[in-house]
N, C-alpha and C positions, 0 to 999 in steps of 0.2 A: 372479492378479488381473488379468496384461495382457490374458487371451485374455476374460475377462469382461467389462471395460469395453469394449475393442472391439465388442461387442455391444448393451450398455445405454444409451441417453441418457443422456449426462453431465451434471453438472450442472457452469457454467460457474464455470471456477477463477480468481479475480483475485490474483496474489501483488504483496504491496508490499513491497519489496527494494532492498537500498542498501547495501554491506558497509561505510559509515562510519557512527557512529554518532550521534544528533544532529538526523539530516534533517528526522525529523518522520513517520517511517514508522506508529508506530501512532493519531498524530491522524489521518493521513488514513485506516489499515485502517477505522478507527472511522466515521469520514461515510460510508466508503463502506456498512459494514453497514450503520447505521442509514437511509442515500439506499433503498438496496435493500430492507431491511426496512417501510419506510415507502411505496415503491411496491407491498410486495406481494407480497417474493418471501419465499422461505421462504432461509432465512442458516445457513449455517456455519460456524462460524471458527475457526482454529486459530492457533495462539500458540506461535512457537519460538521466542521470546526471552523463555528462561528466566530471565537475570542480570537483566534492566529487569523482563520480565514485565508491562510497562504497559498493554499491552491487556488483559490479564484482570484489573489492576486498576482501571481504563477501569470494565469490565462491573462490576466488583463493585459498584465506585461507584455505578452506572447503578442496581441491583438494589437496593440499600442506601436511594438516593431517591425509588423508586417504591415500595419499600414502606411506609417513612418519610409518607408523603404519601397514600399509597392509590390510587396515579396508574398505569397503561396504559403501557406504555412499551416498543414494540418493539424488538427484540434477537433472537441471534442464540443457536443450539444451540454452546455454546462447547468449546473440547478447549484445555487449556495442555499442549504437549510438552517435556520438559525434557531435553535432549540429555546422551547420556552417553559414557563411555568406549568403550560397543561402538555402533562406526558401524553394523554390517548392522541390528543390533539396532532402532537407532533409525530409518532404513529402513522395517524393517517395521510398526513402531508408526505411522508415518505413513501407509503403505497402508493398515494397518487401520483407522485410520481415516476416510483418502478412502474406503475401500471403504462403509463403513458413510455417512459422507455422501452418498452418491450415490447411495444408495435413499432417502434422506430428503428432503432440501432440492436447492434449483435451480440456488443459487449457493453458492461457497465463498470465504472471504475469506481467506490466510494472511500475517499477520504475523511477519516472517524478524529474525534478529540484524543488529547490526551489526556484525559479524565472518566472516568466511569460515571458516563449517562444512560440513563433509560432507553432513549433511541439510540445512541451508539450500540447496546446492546443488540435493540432490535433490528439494525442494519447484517450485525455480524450473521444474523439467524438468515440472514435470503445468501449468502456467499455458497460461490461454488468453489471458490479459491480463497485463502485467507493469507494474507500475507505481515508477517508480523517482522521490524525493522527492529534490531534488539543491536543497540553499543555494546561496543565488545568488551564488554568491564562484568565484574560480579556487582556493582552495584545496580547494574540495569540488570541483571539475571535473575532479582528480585522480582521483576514484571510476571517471571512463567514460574517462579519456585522461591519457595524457604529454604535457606541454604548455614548450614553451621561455620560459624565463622572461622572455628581454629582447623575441622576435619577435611571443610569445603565440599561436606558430605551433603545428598539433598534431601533432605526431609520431609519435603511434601509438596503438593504446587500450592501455586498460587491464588490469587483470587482474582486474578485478571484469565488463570488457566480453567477455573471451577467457572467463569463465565462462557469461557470458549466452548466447556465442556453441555452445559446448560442450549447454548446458540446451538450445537449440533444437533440436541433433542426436538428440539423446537422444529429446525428445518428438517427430519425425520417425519416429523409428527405431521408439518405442512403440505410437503408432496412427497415422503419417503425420497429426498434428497440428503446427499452428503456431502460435507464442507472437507476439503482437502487444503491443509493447513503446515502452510511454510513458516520457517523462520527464519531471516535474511540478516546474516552479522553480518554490521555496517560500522563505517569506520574504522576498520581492519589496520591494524599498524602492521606497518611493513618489514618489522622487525619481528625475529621468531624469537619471542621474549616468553617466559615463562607464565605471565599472565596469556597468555594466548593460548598458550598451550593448555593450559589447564581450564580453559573457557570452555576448547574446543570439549575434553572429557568429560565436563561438566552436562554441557548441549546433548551430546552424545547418546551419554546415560538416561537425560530428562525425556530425551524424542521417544527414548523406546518405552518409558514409562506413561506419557501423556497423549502419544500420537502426532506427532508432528515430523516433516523433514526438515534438516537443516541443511542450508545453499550457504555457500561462499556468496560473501557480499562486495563492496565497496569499502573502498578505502577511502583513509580521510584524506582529505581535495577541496583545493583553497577554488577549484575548478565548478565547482558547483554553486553555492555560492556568488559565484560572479556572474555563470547564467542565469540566476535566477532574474536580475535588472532586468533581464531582455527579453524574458520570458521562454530562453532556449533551454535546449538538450544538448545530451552529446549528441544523440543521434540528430541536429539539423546542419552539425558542423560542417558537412560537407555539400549544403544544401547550396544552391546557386542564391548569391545575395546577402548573404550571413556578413559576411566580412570577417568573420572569424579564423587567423590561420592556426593550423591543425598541429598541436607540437606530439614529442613522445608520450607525455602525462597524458595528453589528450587522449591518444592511441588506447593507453593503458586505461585509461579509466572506462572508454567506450567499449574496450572488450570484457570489463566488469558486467556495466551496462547489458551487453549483450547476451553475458553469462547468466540473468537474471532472466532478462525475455524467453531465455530457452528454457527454462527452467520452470517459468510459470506457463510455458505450452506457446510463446508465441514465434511465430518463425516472420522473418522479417521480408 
């Protein structure tokens, strides 16, 4: 498979990845398909979080109300992988799949567990983009870093960052490619409160030490959530057919949304 794709135009791999669980990793896989589907790319996405499984029922949802309605509704060539007892095993189930995306589609979108598996690792190693959904709390800042509780000083990263850091070697070593690794604070209160502020210094200091950018994310949004039933976006809100009417939060939150696509390279 390696000496083949070294040859072929790839098609670009975005993983969203976070080994807590929570973050909010398959709302955003999901924007991102449907940002990228709706500018025009051709989507494929694969789904290893077998225990939630909420991105393939995301899409089911998605499938269930455009048919329901008789409505258009772009989406993405989907794959759910359901991890098992044999690691090579599931490995190669995953190549065989990249393999087969990458004569089809441009881009690949793969939503990973929140837990630290074998093949979630090995997913992170094919990313040309990495995108990590990190709650805006120091409890989830534990994900990228050791952090002292009374100085709020960081002491060292992670073991989900010493993974990241590992996934980059790997895809080095594969085709002398490199993983360009964001980190998206999500559910943003909208209050400039002190824990925020100090998240941001926190993030700040960690990017420059471990290599990451950090983006302005999403705020918390009872608006999410409730597309999920129907399997929509912000971005189908103004789609012909939705039924959806479009309020301020709405506005607000899709230009979140939109801050996010541009961010990870997609233009709409």
């Amino acid at each position: 498979m390696e000496n083949q794709t070294q040859t072929r135009k790839r098609a670009r791999v975005i993983v969203v990845g976070n080994q807590k669980g929570g973050s909010g990793k398959s709302t955003i896989a999901m924007h991102l398909i449907v940002g990228l589907a709706r500018a025009g790319h051709v989507v494929g996405s694969v789904d290893l979080d077998a225990g939630q499984a909420t991105l393939t029922r995301y899409l089911e949802n998605r499938k269930a109300f455009a048919d329901k309605r008789n409505i258009e509704m772009p989406g993405p060539a989907h794959v759910p992988l359901a991890p098992s007892e044999n690691v090579e095993a599931d490995k190669r189930r995953l190549e065989e799949v990249m393999q087969g995306y990458y004569e089809q589609v441009d881009t690949i979108v793969i939503d990973t567990p929140g837990t630290d598996i074998p093949v979630s690792r090995y997913a992170h190693s094919f990313a040309d983009t990495l995108v990590t959904p990190l709650n805006d709390s120091f409890i989830d800042l534990d994900v990228l870093a050791r952090v002292d509780g009374e100085t709020l000083k960081i002491l060292g990263p992670s073991p989900y960052a010493a993974a990241i850091w590992e996934a980059k070697q790997a895809r080095a070593q594969r085709d002398r490619g490199q993983i360009e690794w964001i980190v998206l604070r999500n559910r943003l209160s909208t209050l400039d409160a002190r824990n925020k502020r100090e998240m941001e210094d926190a993030l700040n200091e960690l990017s420059r030490r471990i290599g990451f950018r950090v983006i302005s994310g999403l705020a918390e949004r009872v608006i999410y959530r409730e597309l999920f039933l129907n399997g929509l976006t912000l971005l189908d809100l103004r789609a012909q057919g939705t039924g959806v009417d479009m309020k301020m939060s709405h506005v607000a939150a899709r230009n979140e949304i939109r801050g996010l696509l541009s961010a990870v390279g997609i233009k709409e």
